[in-house]
C-alpha positions as CSV (number, residue, x, y, z in Angstrom):
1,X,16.4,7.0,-38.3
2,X,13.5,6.2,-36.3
3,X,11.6,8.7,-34.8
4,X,11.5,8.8,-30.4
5,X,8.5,9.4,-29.3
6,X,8.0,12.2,-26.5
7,X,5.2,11.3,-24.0
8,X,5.2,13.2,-20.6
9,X,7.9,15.1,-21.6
10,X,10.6,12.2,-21.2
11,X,11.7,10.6,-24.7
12,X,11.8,6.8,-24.5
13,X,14.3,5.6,-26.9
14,X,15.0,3.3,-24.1
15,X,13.2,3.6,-21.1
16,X,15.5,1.9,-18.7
17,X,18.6,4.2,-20.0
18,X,16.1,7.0,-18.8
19,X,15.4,4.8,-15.7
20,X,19.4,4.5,-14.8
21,X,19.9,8.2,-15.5
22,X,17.1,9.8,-13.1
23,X,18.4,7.6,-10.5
24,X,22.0,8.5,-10.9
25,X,20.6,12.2,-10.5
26,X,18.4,11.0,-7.7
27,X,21.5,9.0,-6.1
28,X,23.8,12.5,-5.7
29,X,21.1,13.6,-3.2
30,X,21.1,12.1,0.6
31,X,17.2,11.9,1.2
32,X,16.6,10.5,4.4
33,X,19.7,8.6,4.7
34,X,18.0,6.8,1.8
35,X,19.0,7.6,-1.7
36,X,19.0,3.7,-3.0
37,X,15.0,4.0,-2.4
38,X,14.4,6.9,-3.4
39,X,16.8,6.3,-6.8
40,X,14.8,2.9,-7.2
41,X,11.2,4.5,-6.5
42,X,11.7,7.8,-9.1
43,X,12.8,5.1,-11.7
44,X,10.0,3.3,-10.9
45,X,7.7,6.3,-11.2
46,X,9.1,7.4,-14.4
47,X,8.4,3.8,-16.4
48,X,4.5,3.5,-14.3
49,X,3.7,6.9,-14.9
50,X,3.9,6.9,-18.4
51,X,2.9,3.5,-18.6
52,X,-0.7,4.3,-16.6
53,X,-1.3,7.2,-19.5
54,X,-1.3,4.6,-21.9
55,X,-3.6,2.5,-19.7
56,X,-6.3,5.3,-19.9
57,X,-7.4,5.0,-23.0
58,X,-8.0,1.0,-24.8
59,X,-7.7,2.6,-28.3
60,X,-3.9,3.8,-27.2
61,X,-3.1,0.4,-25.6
62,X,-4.4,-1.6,-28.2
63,X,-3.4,0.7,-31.1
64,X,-0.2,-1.2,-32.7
65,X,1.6,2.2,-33.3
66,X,2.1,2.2,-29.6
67,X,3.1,-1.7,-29.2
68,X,6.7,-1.2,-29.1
69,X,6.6,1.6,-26.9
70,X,4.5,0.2,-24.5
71,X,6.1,-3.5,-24.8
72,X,9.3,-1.3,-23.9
73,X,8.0,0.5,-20.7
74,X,6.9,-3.2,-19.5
75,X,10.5,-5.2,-19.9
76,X,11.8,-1.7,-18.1
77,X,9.2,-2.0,-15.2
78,X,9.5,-6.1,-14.8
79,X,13.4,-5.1,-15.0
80,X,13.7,-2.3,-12.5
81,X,11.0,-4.3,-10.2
82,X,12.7,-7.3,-10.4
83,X,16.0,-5.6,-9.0
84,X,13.7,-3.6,-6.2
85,X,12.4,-7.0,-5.1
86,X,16.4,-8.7,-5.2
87,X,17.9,-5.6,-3.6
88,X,15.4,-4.2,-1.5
89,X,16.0,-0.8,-1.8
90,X,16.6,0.3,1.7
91,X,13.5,-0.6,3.1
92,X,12.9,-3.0,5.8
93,X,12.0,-6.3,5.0
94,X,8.8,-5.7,6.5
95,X,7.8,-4.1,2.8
96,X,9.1,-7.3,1.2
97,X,5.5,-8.5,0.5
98,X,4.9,-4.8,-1.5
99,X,8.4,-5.4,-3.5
100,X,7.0,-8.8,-4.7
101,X,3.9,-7.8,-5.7
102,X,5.7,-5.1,-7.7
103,X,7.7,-7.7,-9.3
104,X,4.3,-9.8,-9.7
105,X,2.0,-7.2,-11.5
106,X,5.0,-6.0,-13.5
107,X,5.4,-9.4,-15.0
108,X,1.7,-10.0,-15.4
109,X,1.2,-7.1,-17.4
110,X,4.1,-7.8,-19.7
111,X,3.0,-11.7,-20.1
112,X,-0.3,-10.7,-20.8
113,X,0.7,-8.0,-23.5
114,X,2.6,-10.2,-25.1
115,X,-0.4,-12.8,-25.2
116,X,-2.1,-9.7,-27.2
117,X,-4.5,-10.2,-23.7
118,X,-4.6,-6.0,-23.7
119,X,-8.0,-6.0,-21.6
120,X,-6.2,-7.7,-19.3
121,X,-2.6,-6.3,-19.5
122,X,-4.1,-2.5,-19.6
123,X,-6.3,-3.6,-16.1
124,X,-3.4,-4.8,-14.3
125,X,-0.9,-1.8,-14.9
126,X,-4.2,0.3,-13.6
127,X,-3.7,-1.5,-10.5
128,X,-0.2,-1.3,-9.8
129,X,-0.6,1.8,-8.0
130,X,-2.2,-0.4,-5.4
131,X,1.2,-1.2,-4.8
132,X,2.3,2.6,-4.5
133,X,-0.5,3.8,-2.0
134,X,0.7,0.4,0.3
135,X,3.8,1.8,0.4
136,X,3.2,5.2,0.8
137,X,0.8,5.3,3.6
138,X,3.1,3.2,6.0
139,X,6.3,5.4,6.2
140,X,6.5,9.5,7.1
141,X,5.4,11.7,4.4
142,X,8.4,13.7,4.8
143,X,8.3,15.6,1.6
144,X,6.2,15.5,-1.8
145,X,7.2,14.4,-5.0
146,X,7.3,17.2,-8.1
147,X,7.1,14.2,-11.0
148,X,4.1,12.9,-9.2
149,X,2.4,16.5,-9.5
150,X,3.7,16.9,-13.2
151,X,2.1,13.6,-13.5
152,X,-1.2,14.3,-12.1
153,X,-1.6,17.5,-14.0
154,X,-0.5,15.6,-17.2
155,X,-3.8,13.4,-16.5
156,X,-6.0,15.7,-15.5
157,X,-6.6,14.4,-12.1
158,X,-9.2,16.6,-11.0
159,X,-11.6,15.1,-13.7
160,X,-11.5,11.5,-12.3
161,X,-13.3,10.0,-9.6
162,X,-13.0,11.0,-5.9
163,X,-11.9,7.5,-4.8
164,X,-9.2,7.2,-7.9
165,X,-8.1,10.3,-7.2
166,X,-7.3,9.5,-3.9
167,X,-5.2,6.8,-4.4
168,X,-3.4,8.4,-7.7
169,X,-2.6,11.4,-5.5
170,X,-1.3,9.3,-2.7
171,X,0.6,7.3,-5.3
172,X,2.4,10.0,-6.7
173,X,3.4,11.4,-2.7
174,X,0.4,14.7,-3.4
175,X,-0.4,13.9,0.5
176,X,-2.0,17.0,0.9
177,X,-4.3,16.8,-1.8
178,X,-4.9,13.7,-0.9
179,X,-5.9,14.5,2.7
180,X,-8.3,17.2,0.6
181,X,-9.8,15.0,-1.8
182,X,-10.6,12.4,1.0
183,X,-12.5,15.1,3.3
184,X,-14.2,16.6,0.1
185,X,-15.6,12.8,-0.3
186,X,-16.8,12.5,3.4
187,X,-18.5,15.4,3.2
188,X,-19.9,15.6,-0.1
189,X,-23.7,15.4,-0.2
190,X,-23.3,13.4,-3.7
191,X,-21.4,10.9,-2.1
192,X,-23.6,8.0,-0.8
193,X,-22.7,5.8,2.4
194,X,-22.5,2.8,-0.3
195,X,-20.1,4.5,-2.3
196,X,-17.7,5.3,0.5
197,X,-17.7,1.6,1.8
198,X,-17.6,0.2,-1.3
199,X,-14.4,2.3,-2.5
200,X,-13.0,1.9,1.6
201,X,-12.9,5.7,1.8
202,X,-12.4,5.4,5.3
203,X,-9.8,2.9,5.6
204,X,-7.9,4.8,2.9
205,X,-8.0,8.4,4.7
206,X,-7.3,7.1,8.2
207,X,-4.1,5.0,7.1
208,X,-3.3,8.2,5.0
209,X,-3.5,10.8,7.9
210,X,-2.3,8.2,10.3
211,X,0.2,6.0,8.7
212,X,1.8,9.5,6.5
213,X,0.8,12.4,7.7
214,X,1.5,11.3,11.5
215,X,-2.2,13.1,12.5
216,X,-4.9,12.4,14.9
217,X,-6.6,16.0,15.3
218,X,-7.4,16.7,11.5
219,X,-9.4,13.4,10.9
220,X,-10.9,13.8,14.2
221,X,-12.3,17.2,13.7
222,X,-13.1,16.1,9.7
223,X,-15.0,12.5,11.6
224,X,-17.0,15.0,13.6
225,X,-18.2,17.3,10.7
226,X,-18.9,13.7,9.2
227,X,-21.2,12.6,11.9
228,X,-23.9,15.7,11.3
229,X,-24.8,15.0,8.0
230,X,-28.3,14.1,8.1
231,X,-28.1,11.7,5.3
232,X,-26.1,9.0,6.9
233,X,-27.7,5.7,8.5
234,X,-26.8,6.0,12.1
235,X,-24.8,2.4,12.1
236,X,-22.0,4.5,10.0
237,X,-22.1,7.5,12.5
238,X,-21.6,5.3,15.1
239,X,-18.8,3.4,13.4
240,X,-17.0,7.2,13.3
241,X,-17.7,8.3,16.9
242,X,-15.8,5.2,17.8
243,X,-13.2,6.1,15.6
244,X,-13.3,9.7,17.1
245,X,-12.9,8.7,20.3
246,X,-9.8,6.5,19.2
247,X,-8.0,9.7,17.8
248,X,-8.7,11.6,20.7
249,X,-6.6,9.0,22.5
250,X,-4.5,7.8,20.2
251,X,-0.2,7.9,21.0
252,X,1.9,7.6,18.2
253,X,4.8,9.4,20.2
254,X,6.1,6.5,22.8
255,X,9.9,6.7,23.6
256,X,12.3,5.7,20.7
257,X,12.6,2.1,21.0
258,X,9.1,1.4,22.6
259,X,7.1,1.7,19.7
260,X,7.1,-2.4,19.4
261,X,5.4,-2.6,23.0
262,X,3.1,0.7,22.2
263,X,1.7,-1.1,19.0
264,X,1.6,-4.6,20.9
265,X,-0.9,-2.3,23.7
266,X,-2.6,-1.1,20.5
267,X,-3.5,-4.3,19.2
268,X,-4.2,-6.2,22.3
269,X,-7.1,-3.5,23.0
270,X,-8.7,-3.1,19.7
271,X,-9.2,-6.9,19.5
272,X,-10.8,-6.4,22.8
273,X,-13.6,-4.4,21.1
274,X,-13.7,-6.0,17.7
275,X,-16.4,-8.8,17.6
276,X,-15.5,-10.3,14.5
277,X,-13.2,-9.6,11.2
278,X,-15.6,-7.4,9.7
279,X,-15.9,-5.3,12.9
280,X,-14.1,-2.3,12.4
281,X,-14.3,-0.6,15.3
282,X,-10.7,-0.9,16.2
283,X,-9.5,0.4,12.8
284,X,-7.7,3.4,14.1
285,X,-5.9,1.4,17.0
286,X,-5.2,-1.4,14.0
287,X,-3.7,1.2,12.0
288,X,-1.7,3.2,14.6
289,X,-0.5,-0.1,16.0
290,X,0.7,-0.8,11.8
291,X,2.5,3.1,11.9
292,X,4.0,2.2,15.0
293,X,5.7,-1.0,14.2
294,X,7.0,0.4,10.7
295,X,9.1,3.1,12.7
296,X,10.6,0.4,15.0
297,X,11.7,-1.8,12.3
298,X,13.3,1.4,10.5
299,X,15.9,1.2,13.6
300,X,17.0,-2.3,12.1
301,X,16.6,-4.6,15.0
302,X,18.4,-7.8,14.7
303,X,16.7,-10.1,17.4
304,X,14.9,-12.8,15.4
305,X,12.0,-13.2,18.0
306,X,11.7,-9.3,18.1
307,X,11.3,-9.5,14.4
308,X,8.6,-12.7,14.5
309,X,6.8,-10.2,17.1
310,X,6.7,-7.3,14.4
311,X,5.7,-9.3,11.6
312,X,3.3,-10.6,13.7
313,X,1.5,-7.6,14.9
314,X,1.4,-6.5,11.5
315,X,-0.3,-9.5,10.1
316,X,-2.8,-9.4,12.8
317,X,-3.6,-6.0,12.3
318,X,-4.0,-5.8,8.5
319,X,-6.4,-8.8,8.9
320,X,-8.9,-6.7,10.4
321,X,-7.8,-3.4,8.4
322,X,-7.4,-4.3,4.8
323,X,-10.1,-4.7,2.5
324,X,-8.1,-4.7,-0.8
325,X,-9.4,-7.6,-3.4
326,X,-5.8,-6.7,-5.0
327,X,-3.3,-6.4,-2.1
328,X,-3.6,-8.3,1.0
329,X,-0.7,-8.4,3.4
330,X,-1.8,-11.0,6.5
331,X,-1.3,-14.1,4.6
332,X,2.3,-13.3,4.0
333,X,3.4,-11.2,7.4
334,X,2.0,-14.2,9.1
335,X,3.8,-16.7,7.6
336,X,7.1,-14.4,7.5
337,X,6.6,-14.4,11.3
338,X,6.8,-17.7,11.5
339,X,9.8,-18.7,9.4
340,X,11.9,-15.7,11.5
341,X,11.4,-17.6,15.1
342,X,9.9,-21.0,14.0
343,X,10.7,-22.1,17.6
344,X,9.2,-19.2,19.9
345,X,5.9,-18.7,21.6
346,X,5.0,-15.8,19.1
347,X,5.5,-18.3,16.0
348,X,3.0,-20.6,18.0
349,X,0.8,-17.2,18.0
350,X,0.9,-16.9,14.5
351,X,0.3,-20.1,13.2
352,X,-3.6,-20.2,15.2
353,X,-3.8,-17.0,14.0
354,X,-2.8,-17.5,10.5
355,X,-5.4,-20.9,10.7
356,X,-8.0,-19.1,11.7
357,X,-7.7,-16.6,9.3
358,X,-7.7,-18.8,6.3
359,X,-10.5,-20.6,7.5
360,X,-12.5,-17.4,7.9
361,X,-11.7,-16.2,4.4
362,X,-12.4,-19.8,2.6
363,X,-15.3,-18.4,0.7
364,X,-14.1,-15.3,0.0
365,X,-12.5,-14.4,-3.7
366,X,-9.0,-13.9,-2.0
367,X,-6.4,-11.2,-3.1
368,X,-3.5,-11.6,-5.1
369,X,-0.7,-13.6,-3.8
370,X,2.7,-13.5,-4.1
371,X,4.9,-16.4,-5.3
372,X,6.5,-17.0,-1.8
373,X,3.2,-16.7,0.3
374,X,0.4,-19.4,0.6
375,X,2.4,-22.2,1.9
376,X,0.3,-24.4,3.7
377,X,-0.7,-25.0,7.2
378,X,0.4,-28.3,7.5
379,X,4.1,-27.4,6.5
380,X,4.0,-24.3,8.0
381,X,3.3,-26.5,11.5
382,X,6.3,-28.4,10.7
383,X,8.5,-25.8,10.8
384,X,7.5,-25.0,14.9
385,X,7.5,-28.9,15.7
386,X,11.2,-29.4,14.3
């Protein structure tokens, strides 16, 4: 009889039989009114945690004692992500585009194994917490995740770098020490101004605290301790006085059902004071306006050219946001805009703005796609001529 091996304290004689069970278990629960997520997610976690141990280490990947194993984790991840981006999961098709790229990666990775391409399998199973941290930093952090910890302690966490710790932490729903980590890094005198553009420190600890943790007054007050350090070239320490002065203003409280309009406000007034697409002095406004348009679409609105409007807020905003040479959102919320109200003025909206933005980005190494983005321009006009 052959042997199962135990690795993170869940035995993998079939992964997606452990998959099934901890979302049955998950599914007795009513979290958030959401328990298909939440079952879909946790069996997600279970196959990409153990997974991402493996990744850790080449001589593990590569080491054929582990081949079968590992090749078993990847048909239960491309399996279980295939399902998430068919079924959705509960959330709103505004997260299509992160369900997708789940899918994607998942089937990479387990194309690429196969190919006996490990470098390149191993890399790409890395990255799929990309994926998570999209995800995570766009809805409520409304509780934390025990697995994710267990995980995190399983990997020793604490040893890796500040920026990878960041997203793992995020990832596996540690907000907290998330928010810590980040703040430790902005204020660590070992910590250069190159590294934290470089790794997008500050993108990833403003969408965090704004986008989860639904807080202005914590980044604010860590901006400001920011600011004093002697060692930072005055160009960055005006960037974050901007910035502080957006969280002292910022209102991510407008009355239920006027969150579309809020974020519309939002957006309208950072692209007032943003110069270009590398200007990011409207980054908090970008990213409260992102927050704000999540929430409305969680009250399922049916209006087609309501939708177009969201989708194309969102787009807009994560132009001048994201940074990510992995995930990029625009490209598809743009283009999603457009198919909902081919018709309407806002569809008109986002095809110059999805035109622009291409031709703006031409010579830069784009992010990964998904299969149903990139259609062209051309076509895409079509569709609002018809």
């Amino acid at each position: 009889m052959k042997a199962r091996r135990v690795f993170g304290g869940v035995a993998l004689s079939g992964v997606v039989a452990v998959t099934i069970a901890l979302s049955a278990a998950v599914g007795s629960s009513q979290e958030s009114g959401q328990t298909a997520t939440w079952a879909a997610m946790r069996g997600l976690f279970v196959v990409v945690s153990n997974l991402y141990r493996y990744s850790l280490n080449a001589d593990a990947f590569e080491d054929p004692k582990n081949h079968e194993e590992i090749a078993r984790l990847l048909v239960a991840l491309t399996e279980d992500s295939g399902q998430l981006k068919e079924h959705g999961g509960g959330l709103d098709p505004s997260f299509d585009f992160v369900r997708r790229s789940i899918a994607r990666d998942a089937q990479d990775a387990l194309d690429g194994f196969r190919d006996a391409n490990y470098v390149g399998s191993r890399f790409i199973v890395g990255q799929i917490t990309e994926n998570c941290v999209t995800c995570h930093t766009k809805v409520p952090a409304v509780r934390e995740f025990e697995p994710g910890k267990e995980f995190l302690d399983a990997i020793n966490v604490k040893n890796f770098p500040p920026a990878v710790r960041g997203k793992l932490q995020v990832a596996s729903r540690q907000f907290s020490d998330a928010m810590k980590t980040y703040e430790e890094t902005l204020l660590s005198p070992n910590v250069t101004a190159e590294d934290l553009v470089t790794f997008n420190t500050f993108e990833n600890y403003l969408r965090l605290s704004i986008g989860a943790m639904n807080d202005t007054k914590r980044p604010a007050s860590t901006l400001t301790e920011f600011v004093s350090r002697p060692d930072m070239p005055e160009t960055i320490k005006a960037q974050a006085r901007v910035w502080i002065k957006s969280l002292e203003t910022l209102n991510l409280e407008p009355a239920k059902g006027e969150e579309l309009g809020a974020a519309r406000r939002m957006v309208t007034e950072a692209r007032a004071k943003t110069t270009s697409a590398s200007d990011r002095s409207g980054m908090v406004e970008f990213i409260g306006s992102i927050t704000l348009v999540h929430r409305y679409l969680r009250s399922n609105p049916q209006n087609d050219v309501v939708l177009a409007e969201a989708y194309y807020l969102l787009g807009v905003a994560e132009s001048y946001v994201s940074h990510s040479f992995w995930i990029s959102e625009t490209d598809y919320l743009l283009e999603k805009s457009i198919r909902q109200a081919p018709k309407s003025e806002v569809a008109k909206q986002a095809l110059a703005f999805l035109e622009d933005y291409r031709s703006s980005t031409s010579n830069v190494t784009p992010a990964r796609a998904v299969p149903e983005g990139q259609t062209s321009i051309k076509d895409l006009r079509k569709l609002t001529e018809r």
